[in-house]
N, CA, C and O of each residue as an XYZ file, in Angstrom:
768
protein
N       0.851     -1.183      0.000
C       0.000      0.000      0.000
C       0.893      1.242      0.000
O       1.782      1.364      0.843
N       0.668      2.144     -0.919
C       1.360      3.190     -1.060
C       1.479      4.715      0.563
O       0.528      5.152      1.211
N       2.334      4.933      0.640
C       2.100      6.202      1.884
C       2.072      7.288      1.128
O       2.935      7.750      0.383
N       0.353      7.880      1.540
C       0.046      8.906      1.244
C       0.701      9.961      1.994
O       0.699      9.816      3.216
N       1.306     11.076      1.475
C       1.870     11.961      2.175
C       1.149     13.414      2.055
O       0.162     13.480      1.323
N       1.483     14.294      2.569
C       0.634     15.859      2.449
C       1.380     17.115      2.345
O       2.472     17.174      2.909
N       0.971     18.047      1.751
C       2.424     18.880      1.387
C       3.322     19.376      3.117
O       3.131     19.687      4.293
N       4.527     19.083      1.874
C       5.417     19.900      3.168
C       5.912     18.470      3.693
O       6.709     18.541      4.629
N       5.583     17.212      3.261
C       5.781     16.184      4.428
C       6.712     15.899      3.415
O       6.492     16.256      2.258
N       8.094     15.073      3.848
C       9.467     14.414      3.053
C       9.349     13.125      3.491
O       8.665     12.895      4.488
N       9.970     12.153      2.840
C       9.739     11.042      3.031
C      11.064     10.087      2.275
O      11.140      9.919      1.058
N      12.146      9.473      3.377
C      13.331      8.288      2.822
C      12.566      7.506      1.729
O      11.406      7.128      1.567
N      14.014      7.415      0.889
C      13.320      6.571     -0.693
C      14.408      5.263     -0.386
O      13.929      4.141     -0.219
N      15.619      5.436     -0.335
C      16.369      4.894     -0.931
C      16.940      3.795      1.049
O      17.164      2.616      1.326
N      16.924      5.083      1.828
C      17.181      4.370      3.091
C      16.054      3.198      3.320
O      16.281      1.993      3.431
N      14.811      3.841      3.363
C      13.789      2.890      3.723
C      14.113      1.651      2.327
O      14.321      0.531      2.795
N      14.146      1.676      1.576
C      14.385      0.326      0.453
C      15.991      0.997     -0.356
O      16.236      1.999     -1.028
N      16.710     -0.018      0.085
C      18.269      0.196     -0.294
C      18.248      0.118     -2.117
O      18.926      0.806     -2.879
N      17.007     -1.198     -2.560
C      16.943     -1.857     -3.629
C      16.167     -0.467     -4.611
O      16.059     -0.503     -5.837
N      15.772      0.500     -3.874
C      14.834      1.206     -5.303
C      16.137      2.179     -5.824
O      16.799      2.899     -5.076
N      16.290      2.059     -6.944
C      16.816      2.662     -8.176
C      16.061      3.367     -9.425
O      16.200      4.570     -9.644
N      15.413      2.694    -10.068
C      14.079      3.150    -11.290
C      12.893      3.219    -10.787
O      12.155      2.389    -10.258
N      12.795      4.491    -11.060
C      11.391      4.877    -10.448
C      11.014      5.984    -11.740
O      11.645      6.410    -12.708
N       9.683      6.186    -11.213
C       8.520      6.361    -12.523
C       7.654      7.616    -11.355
O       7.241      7.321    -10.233
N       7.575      8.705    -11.865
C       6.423      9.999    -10.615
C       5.910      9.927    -12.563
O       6.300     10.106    -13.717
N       4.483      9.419    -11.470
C       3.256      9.648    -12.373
C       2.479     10.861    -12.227
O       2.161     11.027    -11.049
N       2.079     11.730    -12.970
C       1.329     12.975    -12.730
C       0.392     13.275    -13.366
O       0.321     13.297    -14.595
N      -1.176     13.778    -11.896
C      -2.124     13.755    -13.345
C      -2.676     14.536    -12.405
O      -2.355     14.689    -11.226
N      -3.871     15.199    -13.284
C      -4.444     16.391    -12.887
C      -6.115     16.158    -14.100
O      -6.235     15.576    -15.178
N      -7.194     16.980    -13.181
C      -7.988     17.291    -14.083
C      -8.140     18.785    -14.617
O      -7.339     19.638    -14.235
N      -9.409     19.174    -15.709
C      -9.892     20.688    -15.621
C     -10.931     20.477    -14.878
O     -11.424     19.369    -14.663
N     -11.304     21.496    -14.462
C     -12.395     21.552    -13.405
C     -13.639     21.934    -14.430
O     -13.451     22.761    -15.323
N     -15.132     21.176    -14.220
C     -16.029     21.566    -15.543
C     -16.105     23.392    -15.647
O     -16.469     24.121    -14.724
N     -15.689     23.815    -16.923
C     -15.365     24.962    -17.032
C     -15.483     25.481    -18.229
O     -14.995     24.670    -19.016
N     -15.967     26.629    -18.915
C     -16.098     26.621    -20.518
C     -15.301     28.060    -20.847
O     -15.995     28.980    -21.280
N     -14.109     28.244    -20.686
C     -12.834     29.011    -21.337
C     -13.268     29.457    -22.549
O     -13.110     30.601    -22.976
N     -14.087     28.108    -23.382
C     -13.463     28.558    -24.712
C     -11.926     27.882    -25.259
O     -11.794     27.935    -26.482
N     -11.449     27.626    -24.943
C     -10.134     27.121    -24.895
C      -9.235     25.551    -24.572
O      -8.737     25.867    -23.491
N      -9.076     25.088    -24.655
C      -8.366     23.808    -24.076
C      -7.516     24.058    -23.315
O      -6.879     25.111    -23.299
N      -7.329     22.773    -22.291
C      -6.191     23.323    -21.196
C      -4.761     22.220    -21.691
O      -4.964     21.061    -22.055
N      -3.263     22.876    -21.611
C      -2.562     22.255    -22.105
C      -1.225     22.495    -21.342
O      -0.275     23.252    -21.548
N      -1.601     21.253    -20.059
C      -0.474     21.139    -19.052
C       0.496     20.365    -19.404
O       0.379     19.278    -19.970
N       1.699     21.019    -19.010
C       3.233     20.291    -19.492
C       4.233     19.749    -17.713
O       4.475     20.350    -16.666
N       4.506     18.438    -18.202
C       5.527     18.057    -16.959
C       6.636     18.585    -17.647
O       6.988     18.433    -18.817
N       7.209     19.343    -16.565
C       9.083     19.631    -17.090
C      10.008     19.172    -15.436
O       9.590     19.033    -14.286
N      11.209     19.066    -15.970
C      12.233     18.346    -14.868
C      13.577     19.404    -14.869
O      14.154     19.760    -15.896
N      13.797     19.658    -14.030
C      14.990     20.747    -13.689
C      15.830     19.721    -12.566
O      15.302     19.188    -11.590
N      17.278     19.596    -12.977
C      18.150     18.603    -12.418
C      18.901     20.160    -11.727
O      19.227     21.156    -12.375
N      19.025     19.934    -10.178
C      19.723     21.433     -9.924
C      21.142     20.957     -9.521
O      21.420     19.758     -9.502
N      21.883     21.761     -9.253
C      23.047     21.440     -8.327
C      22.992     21.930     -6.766
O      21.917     22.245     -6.257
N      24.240     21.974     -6.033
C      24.094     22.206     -4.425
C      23.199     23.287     -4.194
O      22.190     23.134     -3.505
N      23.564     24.592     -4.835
C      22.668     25.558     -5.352
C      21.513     26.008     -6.050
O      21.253     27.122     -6.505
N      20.708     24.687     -6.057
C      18.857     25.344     -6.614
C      19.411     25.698     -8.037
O      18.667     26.641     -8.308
N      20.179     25.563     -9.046
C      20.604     25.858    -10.060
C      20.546     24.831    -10.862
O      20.878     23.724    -10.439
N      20.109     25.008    -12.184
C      20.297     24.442    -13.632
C      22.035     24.039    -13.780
O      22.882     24.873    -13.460
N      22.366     22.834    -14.237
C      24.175     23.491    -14.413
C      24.299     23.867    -15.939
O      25.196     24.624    -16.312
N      23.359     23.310    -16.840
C      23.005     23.972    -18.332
C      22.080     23.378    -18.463
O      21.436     22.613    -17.745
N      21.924     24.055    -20.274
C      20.362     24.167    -20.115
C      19.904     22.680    -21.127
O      19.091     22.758    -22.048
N      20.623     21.355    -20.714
C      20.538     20.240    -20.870
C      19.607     19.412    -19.437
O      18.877     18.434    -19.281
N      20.049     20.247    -18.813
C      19.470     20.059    -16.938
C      17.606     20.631    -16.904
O      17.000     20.794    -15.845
N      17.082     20.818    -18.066
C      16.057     20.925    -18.404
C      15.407     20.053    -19.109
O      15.731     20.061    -20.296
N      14.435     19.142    -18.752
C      13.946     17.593    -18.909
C      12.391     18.402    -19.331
O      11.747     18.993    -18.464
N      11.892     18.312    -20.894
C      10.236     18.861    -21.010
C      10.136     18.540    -22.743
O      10.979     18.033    -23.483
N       9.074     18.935    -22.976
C       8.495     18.106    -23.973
C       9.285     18.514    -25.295
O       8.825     18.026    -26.327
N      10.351     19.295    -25.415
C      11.272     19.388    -26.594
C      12.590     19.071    -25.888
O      13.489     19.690    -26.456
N      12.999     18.421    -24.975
C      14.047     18.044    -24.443
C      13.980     16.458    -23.707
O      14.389     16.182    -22.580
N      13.444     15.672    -24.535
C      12.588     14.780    -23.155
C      13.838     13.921    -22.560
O      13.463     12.941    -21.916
N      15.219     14.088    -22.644
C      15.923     12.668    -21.847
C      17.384     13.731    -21.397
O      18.067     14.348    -22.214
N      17.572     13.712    -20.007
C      18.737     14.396    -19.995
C      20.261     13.806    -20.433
O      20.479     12.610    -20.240
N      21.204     14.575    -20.965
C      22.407     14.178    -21.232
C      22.870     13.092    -21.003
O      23.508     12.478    -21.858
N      22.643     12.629    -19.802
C      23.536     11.201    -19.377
C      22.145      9.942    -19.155
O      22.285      8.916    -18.490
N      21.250     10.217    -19.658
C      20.046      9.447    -19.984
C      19.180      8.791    -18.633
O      18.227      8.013    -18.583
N      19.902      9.419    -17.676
C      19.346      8.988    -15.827
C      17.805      9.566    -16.057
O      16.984      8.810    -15.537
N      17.224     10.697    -16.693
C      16.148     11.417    -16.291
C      15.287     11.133    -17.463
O      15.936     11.470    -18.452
N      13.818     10.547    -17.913
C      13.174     10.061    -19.340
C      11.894     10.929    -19.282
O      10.926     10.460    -18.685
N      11.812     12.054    -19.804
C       9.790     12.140    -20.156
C       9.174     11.421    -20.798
O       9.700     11.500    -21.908
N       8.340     10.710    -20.856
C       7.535     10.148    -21.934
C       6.682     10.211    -22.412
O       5.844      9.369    -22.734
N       6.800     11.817    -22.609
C       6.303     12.469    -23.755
C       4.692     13.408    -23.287
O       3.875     13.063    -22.433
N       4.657     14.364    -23.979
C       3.615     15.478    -23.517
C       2.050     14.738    -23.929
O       1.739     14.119    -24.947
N       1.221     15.080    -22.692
C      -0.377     14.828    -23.127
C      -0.807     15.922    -23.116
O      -0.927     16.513    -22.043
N      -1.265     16.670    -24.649
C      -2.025     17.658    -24.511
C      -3.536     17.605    -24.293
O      -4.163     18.627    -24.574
N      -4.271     16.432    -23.779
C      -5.428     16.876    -23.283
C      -5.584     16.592    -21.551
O      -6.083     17.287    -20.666
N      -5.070     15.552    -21.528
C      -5.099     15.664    -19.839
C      -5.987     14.541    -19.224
O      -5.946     14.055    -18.094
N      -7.211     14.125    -20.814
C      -8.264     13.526    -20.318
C      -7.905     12.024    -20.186
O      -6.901     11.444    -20.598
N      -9.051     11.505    -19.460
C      -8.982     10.233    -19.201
C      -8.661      9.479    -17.407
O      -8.759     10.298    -16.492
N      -8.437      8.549    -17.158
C      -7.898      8.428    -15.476
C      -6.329      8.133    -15.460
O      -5.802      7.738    -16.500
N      -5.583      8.312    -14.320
C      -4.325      7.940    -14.037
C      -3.850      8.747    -14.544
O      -4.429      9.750    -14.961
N      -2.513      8.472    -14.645
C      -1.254      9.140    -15.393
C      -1.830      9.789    -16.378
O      -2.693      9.303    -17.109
N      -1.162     11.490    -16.487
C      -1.284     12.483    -17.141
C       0.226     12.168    -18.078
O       0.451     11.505    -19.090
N       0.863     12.794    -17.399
C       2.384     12.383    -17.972
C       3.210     11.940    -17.120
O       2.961     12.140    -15.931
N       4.474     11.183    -17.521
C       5.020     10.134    -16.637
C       6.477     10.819    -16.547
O       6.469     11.564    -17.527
N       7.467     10.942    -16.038
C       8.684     11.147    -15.870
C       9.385      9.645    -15.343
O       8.765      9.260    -14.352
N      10.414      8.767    -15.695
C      11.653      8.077    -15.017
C      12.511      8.586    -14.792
O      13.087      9.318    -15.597
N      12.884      8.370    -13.627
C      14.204      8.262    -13.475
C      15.402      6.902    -12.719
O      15.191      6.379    -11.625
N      16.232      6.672    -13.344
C      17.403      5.834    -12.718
C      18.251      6.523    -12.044
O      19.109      7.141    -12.675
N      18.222      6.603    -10.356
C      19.159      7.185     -9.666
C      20.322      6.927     -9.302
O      21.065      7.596     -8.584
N      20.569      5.513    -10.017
C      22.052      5.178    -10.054
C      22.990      5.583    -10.922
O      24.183      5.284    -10.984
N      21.950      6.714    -11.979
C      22.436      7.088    -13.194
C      22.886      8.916    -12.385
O      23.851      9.673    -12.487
N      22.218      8.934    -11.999
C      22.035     10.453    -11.467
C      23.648     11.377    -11.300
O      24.497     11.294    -10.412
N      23.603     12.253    -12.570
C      25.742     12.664    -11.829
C      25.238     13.082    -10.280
O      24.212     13.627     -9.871
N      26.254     12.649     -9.717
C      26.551     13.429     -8.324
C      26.724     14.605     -8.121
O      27.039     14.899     -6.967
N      26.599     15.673     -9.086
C      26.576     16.851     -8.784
C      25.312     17.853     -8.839
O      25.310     19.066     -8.633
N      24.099     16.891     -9.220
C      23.115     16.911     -9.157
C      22.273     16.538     -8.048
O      21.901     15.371     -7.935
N      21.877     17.599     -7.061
C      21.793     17.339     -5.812
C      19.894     17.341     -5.168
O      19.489     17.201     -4.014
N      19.109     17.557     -6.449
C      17.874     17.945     -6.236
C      17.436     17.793     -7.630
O      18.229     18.126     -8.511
N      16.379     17.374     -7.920
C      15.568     17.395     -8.943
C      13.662     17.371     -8.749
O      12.828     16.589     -8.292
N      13.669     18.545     -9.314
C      12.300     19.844     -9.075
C      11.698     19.120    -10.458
O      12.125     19.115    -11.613
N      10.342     18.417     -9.748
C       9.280     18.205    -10.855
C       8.124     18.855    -11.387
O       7.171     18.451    -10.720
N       7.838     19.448    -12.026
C       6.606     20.820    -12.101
C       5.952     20.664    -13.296
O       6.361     20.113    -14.318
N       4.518     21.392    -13.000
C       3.863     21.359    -13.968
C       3.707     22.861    -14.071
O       4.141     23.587    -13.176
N       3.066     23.367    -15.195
C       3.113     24.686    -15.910
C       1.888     24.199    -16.623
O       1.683     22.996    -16.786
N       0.992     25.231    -17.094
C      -0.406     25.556    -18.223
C       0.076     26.231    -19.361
O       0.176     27.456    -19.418
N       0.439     25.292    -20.459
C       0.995     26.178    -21.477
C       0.278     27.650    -22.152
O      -0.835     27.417    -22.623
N       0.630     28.811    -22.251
C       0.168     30.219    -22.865
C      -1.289     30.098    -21.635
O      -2.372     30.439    -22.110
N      -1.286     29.760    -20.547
C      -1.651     30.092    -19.534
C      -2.011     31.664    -19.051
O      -2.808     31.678    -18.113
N      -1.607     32.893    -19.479
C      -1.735     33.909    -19.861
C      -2.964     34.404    -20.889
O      -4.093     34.894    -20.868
N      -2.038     33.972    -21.706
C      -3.120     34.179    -22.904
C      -4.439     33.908    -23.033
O      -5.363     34.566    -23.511
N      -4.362     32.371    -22.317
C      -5.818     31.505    -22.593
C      -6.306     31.896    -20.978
O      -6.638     30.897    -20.341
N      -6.370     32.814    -20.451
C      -7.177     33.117    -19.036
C      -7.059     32.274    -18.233
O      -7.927     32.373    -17.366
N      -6.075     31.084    -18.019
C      -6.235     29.692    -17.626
C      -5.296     30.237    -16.091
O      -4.769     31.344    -15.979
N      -5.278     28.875    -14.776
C      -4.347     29.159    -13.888
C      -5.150     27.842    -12.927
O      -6.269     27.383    -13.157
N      -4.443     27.533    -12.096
C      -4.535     26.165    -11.752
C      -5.290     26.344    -10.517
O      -4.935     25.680     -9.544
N      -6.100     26.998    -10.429
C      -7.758     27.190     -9.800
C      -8.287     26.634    -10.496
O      -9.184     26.064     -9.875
N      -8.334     26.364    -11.619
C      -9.388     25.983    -12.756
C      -9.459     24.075    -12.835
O     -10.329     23.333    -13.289
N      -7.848     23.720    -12.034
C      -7.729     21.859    -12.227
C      -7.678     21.914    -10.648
O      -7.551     22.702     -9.710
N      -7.929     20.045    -11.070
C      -8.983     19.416     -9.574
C      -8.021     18.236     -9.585
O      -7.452     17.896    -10.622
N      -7.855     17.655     -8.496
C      -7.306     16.115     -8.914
C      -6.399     16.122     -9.053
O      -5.817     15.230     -9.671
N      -5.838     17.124     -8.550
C      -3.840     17.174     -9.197
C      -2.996     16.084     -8.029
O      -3.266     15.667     -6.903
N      -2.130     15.949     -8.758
C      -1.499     14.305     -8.302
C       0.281     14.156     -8.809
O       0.760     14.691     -9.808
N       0.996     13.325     -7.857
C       2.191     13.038     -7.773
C       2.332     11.366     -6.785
O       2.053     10.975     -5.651
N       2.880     10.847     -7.934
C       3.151      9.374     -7.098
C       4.316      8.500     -7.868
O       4.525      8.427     -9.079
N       4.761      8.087     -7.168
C       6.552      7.522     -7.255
C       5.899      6.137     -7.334
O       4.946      5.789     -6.637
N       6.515      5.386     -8.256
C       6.450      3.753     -8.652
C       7.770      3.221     -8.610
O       8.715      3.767     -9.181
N       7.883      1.936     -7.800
C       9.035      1.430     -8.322
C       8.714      0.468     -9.646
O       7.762     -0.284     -9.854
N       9.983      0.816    -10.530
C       9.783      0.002    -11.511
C      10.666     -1.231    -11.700
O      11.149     -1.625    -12.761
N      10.776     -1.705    -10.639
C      11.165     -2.698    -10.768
C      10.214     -4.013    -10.082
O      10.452     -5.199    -10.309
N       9.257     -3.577     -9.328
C       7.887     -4.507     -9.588
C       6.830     -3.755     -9.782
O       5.714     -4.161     -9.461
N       6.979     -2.857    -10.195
C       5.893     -1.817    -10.550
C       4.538     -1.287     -9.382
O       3.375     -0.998     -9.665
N       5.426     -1.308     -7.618
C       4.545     -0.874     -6.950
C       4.707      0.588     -6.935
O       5.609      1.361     -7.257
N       3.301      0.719     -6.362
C       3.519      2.663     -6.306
C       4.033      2.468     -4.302
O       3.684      1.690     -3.413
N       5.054      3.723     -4.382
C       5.596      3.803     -3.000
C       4.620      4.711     -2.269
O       3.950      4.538     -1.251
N       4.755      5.764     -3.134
C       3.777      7.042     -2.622
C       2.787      7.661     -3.027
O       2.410      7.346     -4.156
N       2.005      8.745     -2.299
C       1.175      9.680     -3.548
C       1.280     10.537     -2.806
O       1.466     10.421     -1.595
N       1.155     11.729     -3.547
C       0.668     13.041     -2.741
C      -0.389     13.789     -3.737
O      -0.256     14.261     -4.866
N      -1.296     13.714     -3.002
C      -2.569     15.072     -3.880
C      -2.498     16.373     -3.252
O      -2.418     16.753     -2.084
N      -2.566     17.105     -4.708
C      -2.093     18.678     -4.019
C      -3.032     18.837     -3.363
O      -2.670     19.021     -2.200
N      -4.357     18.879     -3.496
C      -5.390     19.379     -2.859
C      -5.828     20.986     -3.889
O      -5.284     21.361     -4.928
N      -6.643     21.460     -3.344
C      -6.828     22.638     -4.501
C      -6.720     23.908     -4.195
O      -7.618     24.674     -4.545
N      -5.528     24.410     -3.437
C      -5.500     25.723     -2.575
C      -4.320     26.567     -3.539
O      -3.286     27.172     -3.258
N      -5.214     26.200     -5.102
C      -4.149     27.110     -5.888
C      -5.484     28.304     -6.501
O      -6.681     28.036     -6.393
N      -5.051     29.371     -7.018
C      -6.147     30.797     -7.252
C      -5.731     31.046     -8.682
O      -6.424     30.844     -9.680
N      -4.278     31.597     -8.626
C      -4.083     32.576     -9.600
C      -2.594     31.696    -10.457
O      -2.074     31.937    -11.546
N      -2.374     30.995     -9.761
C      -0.690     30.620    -10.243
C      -0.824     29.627    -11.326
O      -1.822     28.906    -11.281
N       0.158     29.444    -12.454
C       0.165     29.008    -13.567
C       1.080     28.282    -13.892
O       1.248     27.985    -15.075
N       1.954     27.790    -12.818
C       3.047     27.053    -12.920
C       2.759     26.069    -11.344
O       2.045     26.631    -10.512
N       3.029     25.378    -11.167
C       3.438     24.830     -9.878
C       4.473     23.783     -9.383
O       4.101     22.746     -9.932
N       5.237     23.586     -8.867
C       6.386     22.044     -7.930
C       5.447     21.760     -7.244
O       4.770     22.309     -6.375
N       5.515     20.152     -8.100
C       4.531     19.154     -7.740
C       5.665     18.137     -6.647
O       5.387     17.299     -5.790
N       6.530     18.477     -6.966
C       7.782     17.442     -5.566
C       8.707     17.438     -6.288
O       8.723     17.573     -7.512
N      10.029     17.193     -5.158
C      11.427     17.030     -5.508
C      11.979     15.899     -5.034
O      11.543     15.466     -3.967
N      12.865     15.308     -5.604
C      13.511     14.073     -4.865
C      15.089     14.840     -4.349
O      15.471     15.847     -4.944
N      15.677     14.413     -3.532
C      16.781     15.180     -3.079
C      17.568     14.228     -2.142
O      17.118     13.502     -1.255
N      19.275     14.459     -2.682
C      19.972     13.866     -1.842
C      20.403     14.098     -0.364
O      21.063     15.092     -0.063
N      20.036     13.201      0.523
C      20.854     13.175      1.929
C      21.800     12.420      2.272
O      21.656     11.334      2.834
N      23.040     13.030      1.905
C      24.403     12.041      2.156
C      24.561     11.213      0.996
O      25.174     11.728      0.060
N      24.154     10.077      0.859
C      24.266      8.998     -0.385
C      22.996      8.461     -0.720
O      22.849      7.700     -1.677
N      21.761      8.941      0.273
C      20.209      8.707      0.368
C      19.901      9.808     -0.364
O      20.482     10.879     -0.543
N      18.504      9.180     -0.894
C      17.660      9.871     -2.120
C      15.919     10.262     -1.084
O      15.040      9.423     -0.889
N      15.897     11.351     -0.727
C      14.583     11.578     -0.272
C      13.472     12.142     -1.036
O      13.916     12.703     -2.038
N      12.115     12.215     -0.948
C      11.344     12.657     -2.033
C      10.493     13.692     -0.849
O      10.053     13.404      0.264
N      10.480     14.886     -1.548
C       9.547     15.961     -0.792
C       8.028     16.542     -1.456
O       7.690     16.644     -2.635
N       7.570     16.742     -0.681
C       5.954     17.058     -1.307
C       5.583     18.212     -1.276
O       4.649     18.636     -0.595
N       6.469     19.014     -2.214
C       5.864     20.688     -2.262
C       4.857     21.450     -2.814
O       4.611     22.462     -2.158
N       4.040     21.253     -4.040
C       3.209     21.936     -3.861
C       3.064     23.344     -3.736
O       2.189     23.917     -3.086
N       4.016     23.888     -4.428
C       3.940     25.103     -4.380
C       3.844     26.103     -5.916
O       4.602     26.088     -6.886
N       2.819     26.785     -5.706
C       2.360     27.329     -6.667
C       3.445     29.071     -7.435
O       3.857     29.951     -6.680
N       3.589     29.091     -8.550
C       4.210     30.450     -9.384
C       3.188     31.177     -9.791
O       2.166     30.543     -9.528
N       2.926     32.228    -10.320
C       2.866     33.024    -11.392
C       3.775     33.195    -12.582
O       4.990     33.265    -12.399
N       3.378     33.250    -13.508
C       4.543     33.668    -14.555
C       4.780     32.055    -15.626
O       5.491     31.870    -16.614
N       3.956     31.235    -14.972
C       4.484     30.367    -15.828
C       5.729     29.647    -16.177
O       6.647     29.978    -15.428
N       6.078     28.725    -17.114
C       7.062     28.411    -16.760
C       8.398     28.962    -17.438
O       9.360     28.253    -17.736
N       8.317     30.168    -17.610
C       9.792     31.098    -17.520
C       9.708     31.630    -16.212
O      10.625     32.414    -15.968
N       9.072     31.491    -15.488
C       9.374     32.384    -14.046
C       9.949     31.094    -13.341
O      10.478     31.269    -12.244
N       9.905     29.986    -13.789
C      10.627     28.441    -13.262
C      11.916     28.499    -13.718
O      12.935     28.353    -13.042
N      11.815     28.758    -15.112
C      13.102     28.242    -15.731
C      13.996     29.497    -15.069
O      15.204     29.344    -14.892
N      13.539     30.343    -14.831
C      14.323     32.007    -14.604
C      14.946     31.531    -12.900
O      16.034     31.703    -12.351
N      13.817     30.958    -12.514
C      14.721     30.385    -10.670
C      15.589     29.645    -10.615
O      16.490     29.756     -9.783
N      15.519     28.595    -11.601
C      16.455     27.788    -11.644
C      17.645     27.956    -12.347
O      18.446     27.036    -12.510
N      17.879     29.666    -12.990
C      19.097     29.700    -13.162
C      19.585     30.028    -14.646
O      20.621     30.469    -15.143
N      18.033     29.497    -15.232
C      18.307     29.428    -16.949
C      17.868     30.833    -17.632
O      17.642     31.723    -16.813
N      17.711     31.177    -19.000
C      17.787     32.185    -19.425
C      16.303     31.923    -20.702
O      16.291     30.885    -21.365
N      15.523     32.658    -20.823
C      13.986     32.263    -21.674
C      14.292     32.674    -22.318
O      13.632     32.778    -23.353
């Protein structure tokens, strides 16, 4: 049975099971019934940081025109532009045995593409979701549901996994941007 966690709560990956290496954060979200006019068109992107909350280039950016980082540890599999249906929205892997060591945090987020434009902002989705699978028997470890205490923001960190010592921990943030995702890529260091 998976441990549900709640934002803000962190949780051992690698201490509690020595054996997990490939893992899979499934992410899904709904629209809330709503008539825009418009379609909603949420993107998973992956920012690999260093000691410093930093990009180290802009290869360290994992999203739907970049989907596998440099040394092939980090996989998108690939953008859903409608969202509909149950389960998994879009999927991210990763192999943390692959992970360079100078990569000390990796920030998973979703963004509303031209979110601006199209009046859209993640008040509008319900059901938003983050859950870690091992893939190596394909159980789910965790979940966290954001819950819906987002208004105006158009980007959000849906969780990070992060090293402690030689341990891999996973955190449940939940925390909402404005600006979309150049006001992400701009924190982490990179240039839009």
């Amino acid at each position: 049975m998976a441990i549900q966690l709640s934002k803000g709560q962190r949780i051992d990956l690698t201490k509690n099971d020595p054996s997990l290496q490939k893992i899979m954060i499934g992410l899904g979200w709904d629209v809330k019934s709503f008539d825009g006019g418009q379609d909603f068109d949420l993107d998973a992107s992956v920012f690999l940081l260093n000691e410093a909350g930093q990009c180290r280039n802009e290869l360290d950016f994992i999203f739907y025109n970049n989907l596998q980082s440099s040394d092939g540890s980090v996989k998108h599999l690939g953008d859903n532009r409608t969202g509909e249906g149950d389960g998994d929205d879009e999927q991210i892997t990763i192999d943390l045995a692959r992970v360079p060591q100078d990569v000390h945090r990796i920030a998973i987020t979703v963004t509303i593409h031209d979110a601006e434009l199209r009046n859209q902002n993640f008040g509008q989705i319900a059901n938003a979701f983050a859950r870690l699978v091992n893939q190596d028997n394909d159980n789910e470890v965790l979940r966290f549901d954001l819950g819906e205490d987002f208004s105006i923001e158009t980007a959000v960190v849906f969780c990070e996994l992060y090293r402690h010592g030689t341990d891999w921990k996973f955190n449940a943030v939940g925390s909402g941007y404005q600006g979309g995702l150049a006001a992400l890529v701009q924190a982490y260091g990179l240039s839009v």
